[in-house]
Phi, psi and omega in degrees: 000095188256126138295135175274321189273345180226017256234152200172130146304088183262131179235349183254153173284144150092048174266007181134339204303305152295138158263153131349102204309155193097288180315145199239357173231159166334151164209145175319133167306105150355134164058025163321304193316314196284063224303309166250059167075240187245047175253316207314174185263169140227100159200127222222017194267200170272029167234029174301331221239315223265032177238140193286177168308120206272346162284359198264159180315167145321318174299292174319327199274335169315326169290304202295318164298314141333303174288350169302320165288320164309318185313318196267330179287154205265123171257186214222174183263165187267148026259144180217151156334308187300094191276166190022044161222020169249128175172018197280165204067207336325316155292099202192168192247345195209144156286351190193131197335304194282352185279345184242337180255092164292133206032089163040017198263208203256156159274180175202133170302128182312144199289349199268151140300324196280346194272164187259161168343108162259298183244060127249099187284178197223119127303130187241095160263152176256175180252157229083207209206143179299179159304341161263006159107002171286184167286124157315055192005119153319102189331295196278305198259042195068222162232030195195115177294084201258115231243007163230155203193158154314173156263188203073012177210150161294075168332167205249007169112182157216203224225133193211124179242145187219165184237138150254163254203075184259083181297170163183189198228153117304136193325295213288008178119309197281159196272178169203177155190135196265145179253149183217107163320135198218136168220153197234141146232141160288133160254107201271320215245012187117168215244148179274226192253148207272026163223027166286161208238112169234147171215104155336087175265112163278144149293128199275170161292159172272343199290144166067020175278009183280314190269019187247264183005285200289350166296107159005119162304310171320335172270327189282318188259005170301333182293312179331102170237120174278316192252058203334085179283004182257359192071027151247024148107001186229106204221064187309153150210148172299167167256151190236109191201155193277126163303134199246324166312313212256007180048051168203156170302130203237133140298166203247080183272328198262195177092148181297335186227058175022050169278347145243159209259345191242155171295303180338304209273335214263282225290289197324308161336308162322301187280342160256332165295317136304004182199334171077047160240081168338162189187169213287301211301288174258093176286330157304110183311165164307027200230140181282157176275021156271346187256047175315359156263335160314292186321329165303316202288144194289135170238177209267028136124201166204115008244143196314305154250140193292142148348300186290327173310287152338290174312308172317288157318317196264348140350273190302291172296013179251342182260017170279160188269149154295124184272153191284175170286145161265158131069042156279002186259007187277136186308351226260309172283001157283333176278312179288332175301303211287340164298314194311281189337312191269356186235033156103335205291017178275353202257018168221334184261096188297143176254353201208137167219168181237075172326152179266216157274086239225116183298169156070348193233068183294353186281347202242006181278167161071359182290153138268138157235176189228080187226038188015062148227151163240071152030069200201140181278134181214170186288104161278353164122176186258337179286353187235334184306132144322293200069050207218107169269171181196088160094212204271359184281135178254184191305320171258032173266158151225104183277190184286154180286099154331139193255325190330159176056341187276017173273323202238076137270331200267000201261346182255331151231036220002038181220165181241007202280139176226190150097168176315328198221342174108002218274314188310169184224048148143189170303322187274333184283358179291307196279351178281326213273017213261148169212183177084246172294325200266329191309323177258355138324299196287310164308306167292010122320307163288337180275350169312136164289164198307303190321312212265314194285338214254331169293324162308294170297313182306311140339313157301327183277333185271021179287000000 
């Protein structure tokens, strides 16, 4: 029973779960608090998400704020002054890094139906698999939907998302009601190919993502039952996807469907799908060979961002910091540790890792972390499918989400909205919308009394 929004693995003895003989309740974990080891935070402010790994040097931490400014700074189109910070578009979703992760936090779909898509992108594919065995592009408009351009270029159009409105009870009586997403595009370039595959992605937080690396593989695929040899209902498997540095088949961590295997390759990614910027990693602009005025538009050079540019950024996103937990030792939320647990979602939102060796990074080796994923692609139910595969993930795989931090979303970006595309509105409708592996999680969740529920998200907010 796999969950998308909360999913954990228990691999340490003693999570809590049991008081103590003498004791009449759950008790707090020695270093519970400290979600990335001696990396964490203490800050509950709206800069919570945007501070480095409270271990690193003066020196080191002088490197982050550098990469920091590339994250933030607006690129400009070419040819301009601005040397190496030009080169944007042709195509594109964002000026900047920082436009779709505000404070390094999650995006969210907009509240108005009339406003268009900002920091939620459209994955766009046809079915078959690129040369490395990834998703296909979509012929006109690629793989991805990008709704701003230069001038001289046509945007590829844009994106609107509207809710229906699915009430429902709890056994006891009390209501919810789940929004279930409908989404429209304009096709500014044409009608696409009538067998395309769309999939949303909200932008995720940035945080711990330097110590989601430094975990070991060997530790991500101990975890593996593809063909659930244990019967419990539960049949994580890694994405298996190509490295581009190393010209070979990865194991997959980031991504809503772990579809890249390095931060390096996830920040390039980024910087051309999102911003129509080269980099040494994609020296070829964004453009199909239906979009002879992209191919046309003059570029910031090649590539546009430099090596030191590159490096820098994915610096800076490997050194961000994790916020310590609040109020983890108050019973109320010692109670909810003890529900998440006793009711399977720990067994895909892993609670506890042992960081490996991580080159170049003494800061992030060697950790106990706390980041409730075990990275693993798992079935969410037909209510959560895309249907849009990737790489080895099929239409109703996800992976789990890291839970870290996700208590101070709204104090950092003022919303609660979760899940891959955003449509929840807080915790409890995240965990209503989970199926599949997560179905009988998610029913002993609705069978809980209210009291017993509400112990739960607390739990979750202090994360």
């Amino acid at each position: 029973m796999r969950w998308l929004v909360f999913p954990l693995v228990i691999v340490a003895a003693g999570c809590g779960a049991e008081a103590p003989p003498g004791e009449t309740g759950p008790s707090a974990e020695p270093g519970e608090e400290l979600s990335g080891g001696e990396t964490t935070v203490h800050d509950t402010s709206k800069n919570a998400y945007s501070l480095s790994a409270r271990n690193m040097s003066s020196e080191r931490r002088s490197a982050f704020f550098v990469g920091n400014s590339f994250f933030k700074e607006n690129w400009v189109i070419a040819p301009a002054s601005t040397d190496g910070r030009d080169g944007l578009g042709p195509l594109f979703n964002a000026r900047s890094c920082s436009s779709c992760h505000l404070l390094d936090g999650r995006g969210s779909p907009p509240d108005n139906a009339a406003d268009p898509l900002v920091s939620v992108l459209l994955r766009l594919s046809v079915p078959g698999e690129d040369t490395h065995g990834g998703p296909a592009p979509e012929p006109t408009y690629g793989g991805q939907l990008q709704p701003r351009a230069i001038p001289d270029v046509a945007p590829e159009g844009d994106a609107f998302v509207a809710y229906e409105e699915m009430p429902g009870a709890f056994p006891d009586g009390e209501t919810y009601s789940l929004r279930k997403p409908v989404y429209t595009i304009t096709e500014a370039r044409g009608a696409m190919a009538p067998d395309t595959m769309i999939s949303p992605r909200v932008a995720p937080m940035m945080v711990g993502l330097g110590l989601l690396e430094a975990i070991s593989e060997a530790d991500i695929v101990q975890a593996e039952d593809p063909s659930d040899a244990d019967g419990d209902g539960i049949s994580g498997r890694a994405n298996r996807v190509w490295d581009v540095a190393r010209g070979a088949v990865s194991l997959g961590r980031f991504g809503w469907k772990s579809n890249q295997p390095t931060l390096a390759q996830q920040t390039a990614g980024a910087f051309l799908g999102d911003m129509g910027i080269t980099t040494p990693m994609f020296l070829a602009e964004d453009c199909t060979d239906a979009e002879a005025d992209c191919k046309a538009a003059p570029t910031g050079g090649a590539p546009e961002a430099s090596a030191e540019i590159l490096d820098r950024v994915t610096f800076y996103s490997t050194t961000l910091a994790v916020p310590a937990r609040r109020d983890w030792d108050d019973p109320t939320v010692l109670a909810g540790k003890q529900h998440f647990l006793a009711l399977g979602c720990g067994q895909c939102h892993t609670p506890v890792f042992r960081t490996g060796t991580l080159e170049a990074y003494p800061e992030l080796s060697g950790q106990t972390i706390r980041p409730f994923t075990d990275l693993l692609l798992h079935d969410m139910g037909e209510a959560l499918a895309d249907g849009r595969p990737d790489f080895e993930a099929d239409g109703r795989e996800w992976r789990t989400p890291p839970l870290w931090g996700i208590g101070l979303q709204k104090a950092v970006n003022g919303h609660e909205h979760l899940l891959h595309d955003g449509r929840a509105r807080g915790f409890v409708e995240a965990v209503l919308w989970h199926g599949g592996e997560a179905e009988g999680s998610r029913e002993a969740f609705r069978a809980l009394p209210a009291e017993d529920r509400r112990a739960l998200v607390r739990f979750l907010e202090s994360l």
